[in-house]
Residue, then its C-alpha position, 0 to 999 in steps of 0.5 A: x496439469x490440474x488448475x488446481x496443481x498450478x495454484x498449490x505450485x504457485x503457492x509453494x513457489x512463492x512460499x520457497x522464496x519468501x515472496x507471499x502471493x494470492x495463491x499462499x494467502x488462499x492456502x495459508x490465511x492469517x492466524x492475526x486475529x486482532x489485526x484482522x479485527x482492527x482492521x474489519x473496524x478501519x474498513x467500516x470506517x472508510x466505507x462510511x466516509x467518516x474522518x480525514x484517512x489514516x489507517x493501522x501500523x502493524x510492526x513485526x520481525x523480519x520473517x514473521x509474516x508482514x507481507x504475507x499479512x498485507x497480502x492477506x489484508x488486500x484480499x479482505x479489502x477486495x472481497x469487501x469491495x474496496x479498491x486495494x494498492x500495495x505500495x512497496x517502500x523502495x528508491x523508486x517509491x520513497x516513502x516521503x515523496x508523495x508524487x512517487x507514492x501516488x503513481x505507485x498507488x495509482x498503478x498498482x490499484x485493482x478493483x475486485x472485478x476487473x482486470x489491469x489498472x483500476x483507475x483506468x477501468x473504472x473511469x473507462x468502464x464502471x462510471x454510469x454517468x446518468x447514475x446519483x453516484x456520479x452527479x455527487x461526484x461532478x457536484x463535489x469536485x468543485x465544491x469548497x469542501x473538496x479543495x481540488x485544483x480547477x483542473x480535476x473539475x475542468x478534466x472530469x467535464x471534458x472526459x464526459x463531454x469529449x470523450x465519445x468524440x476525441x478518445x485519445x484525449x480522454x485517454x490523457x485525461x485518465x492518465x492525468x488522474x493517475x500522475x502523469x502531467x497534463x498540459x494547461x495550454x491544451x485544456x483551455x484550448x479542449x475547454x474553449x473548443x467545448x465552450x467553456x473557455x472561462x468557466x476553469x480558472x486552471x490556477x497554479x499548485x505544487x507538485x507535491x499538493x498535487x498528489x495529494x489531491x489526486x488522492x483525495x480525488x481517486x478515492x471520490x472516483x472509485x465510490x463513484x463508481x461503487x466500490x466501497x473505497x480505496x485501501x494503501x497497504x505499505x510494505x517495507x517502510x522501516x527503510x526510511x531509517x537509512x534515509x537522511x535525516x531530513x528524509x527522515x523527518x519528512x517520512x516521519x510526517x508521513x506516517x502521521x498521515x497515513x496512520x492518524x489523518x491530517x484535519x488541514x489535509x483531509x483523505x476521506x474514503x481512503x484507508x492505509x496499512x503500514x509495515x515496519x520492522x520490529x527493531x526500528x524503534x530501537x533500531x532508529x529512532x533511539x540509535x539516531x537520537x531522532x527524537x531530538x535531532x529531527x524536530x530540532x532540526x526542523x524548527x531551526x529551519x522555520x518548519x514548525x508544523x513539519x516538527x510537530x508532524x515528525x513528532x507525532x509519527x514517531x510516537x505513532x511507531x512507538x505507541x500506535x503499532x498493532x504487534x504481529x502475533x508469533x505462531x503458537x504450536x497449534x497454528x505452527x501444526x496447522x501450517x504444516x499439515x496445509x503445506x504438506x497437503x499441497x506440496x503432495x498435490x502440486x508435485x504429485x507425490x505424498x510428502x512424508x512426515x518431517x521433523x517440525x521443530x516446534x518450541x524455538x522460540x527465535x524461529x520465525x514463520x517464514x523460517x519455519x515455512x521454508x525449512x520444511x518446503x526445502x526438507x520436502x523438496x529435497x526428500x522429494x528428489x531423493x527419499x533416502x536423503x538426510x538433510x540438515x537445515x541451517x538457519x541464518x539470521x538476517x538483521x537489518x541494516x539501518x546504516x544511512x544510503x542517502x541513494x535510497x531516497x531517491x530524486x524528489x518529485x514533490x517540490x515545484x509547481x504544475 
């Protein structure tokens, strides 16, 4: 089989599912021209270093194309150099949690031309210790600005200078960058063996500060090495609205972060891309009343700024969303004539014209997609077959399903 028939086969296997990959972004692109424009704006953003993070939320409906969209958004990233995560908000990965997201961030990262994890190969393989890029780095991480705990300056001093010679601890050291824990005692104790055993205070910090440091520090790594930056597409994130309230609260300052930046808790060189369903708004934030119950609740337990935040993303959700565009007749063509081309090439037949059901104006793409891939499929098994395709309407469930949160790593010290 062709190398060409595996990718439109993949392509189509992925599109039949609903589950974009690079082979259906490679056949279909994106016909969202004013969030690709948006977003070619936020990539010279953070290529420059300029602001405190913060990104674009783009808000559409279930079926309408927002993954495929992220999908499409990471390979733009990639091809202009950045470093790409895509983070799918889920129990695992809730999105209020931002141990959990960092580790998903960090372990779904690829750099443009590497294979496996980023993080790892760029530390093992893409820094140039003798270069300007790193020396701005090994200066930066102690520096006021940077605001990092003594270990990340203590770890980049010891994967240098240990790194030839105990290459199992080097390997914790690039484990440590990317969320796993690393023992102090065994620092001070690699420190005092390389004689600098009362250069690093290694002073306490929360889990939760923690991750956020990492992010700032995985970025500065990642330009290090000579990438242009570091990109976070969130998929999914309307499920924080079957969290609990307070889950809630604190998912909503998190959109504040990664929408707007925070000025007292800076992600330079970092970007974002959030994802939500058109209905949420009503959905939740009107249905649940959080408007009023959230802050409220907040400041009746003291957590001013935690308010203030919460606020803020929920106008962001109203507001600041970028809307996805619904396919127009011309796009819906162009989409049919490429799916029928690699449908004919992946199974090695000539797909036949097929109705095209144009001008629904309730039809999403993804409807659209897999009603002609399924007629196909099954016109392909017995041409003189005559199917009728159903469509069903999927809504979302915002019920709350507190499970979904999952178990909070962000609390407690390290």
């Amino acid at each position: 089989m062709s190398e060409q028939r595996v990718q439109d086969r993949r392509a189509i296997e992925a599109l039949r599912s609903g589950v974009p990959n690079r082979d259906a972004v490679r056949v279909l692109g994106s016909s969202q021209d004013e969030i690709e424009e948006r977003f070619a704006h936020h990539l010279d953003s953070v290529r420059s270093g300029g602001g405190n993070g913060g990104g674009l939320l783009v808000r559409g409906e279930f079926g309408s194309g927002k993954s495929h969209l992220l999908e499409y958004l990471q390979h733009v990233a990639l091809t202009e150099g950045f470093v790409a995560s895509k983070i799918v908000i889920s129990k695992e990965t809730p999105l209020h949690d931002p141990v959990k997201v960092f580790r998903t961030a960090a372990a779904t990262a690829i750099a443009p031309d590497r294979r496996g994890t980023a993080l790892a190969e760029i530390a093992n393989n893409a820094l140039d210790f003798g270069a300007p890029a790193y020396a701005e780095l090994a200066h930066w991480v102690s520096s006021d600005e940077a605001a990092l705990n003594e270990r990340f300056d203590a770890a980049l001093y010891l994967f240098r200078n240990l790194r030839g010679g105990d290459q199992e601890f080097a390997e914790r050291i690039v484990r440590f960058w990317s969320g796993d824990p690393i023992g102090v005692a065994e620092l001070r104790r690699k420190l005092r063996e390389a004689g600098e055993g009362a250069t690093f205070a290694l002073s306490k910090v929360s889990a939760r500060d923690l991750a956020l440091q990492r992010f700032r520090f995985a970025a500065h790594l990642i330009v290090a090495a000579g990438y242009s930056g570091w990109i976070l597409l969130f998929d999914e994130v309307e499920l924080i609205g079957r969290y609990s309230l307070l889950q809630r609260a604190k998912s909503y300052g998190e959109i504040t972060r990664w929408v707007e930046g925070l000025d007292d808790e800076p992600l330079p060189r970092l970007g974002a891309v959030l994802a939500i369903s058109q209905d949420f708004d009503a959905a939740v934030i009107d249905e649940k009343n959080d408007y009023e119950n959230v802050p409220n609740r907040l400041r009746a337990k003291g957590e001013e700024l935690a308010a203030a935040r919460a606020e803020q993303g929920m106008r962001l959700i109203q507001r600041n969303r970028v809307d996805l565009a619904r396919p127009s007749d011309s796009v819906l063509d162009e989409t049919y004539e490429k799916l029928k081309e690699i449908h004919g090439t992946a199974y090695d037949w000539v797909a036949p014209e097929i109705p095209r059901g144009r001008g629904r104006s309730t039809q999403s793409m993804r409807e659209y997609v897999r009603g002609w891939i399924n007629e196909w499929d099954l016109r392909r098994l017995d041409p003189t077959y005559e199917p009728e395709i159903e469509i069903d309407h999927v809504s979302i469930d915002y019920s709350e399903e507190p499970e979904l949160e999952g178990s909070t790593e962000a609390e407690g010290a390290a």
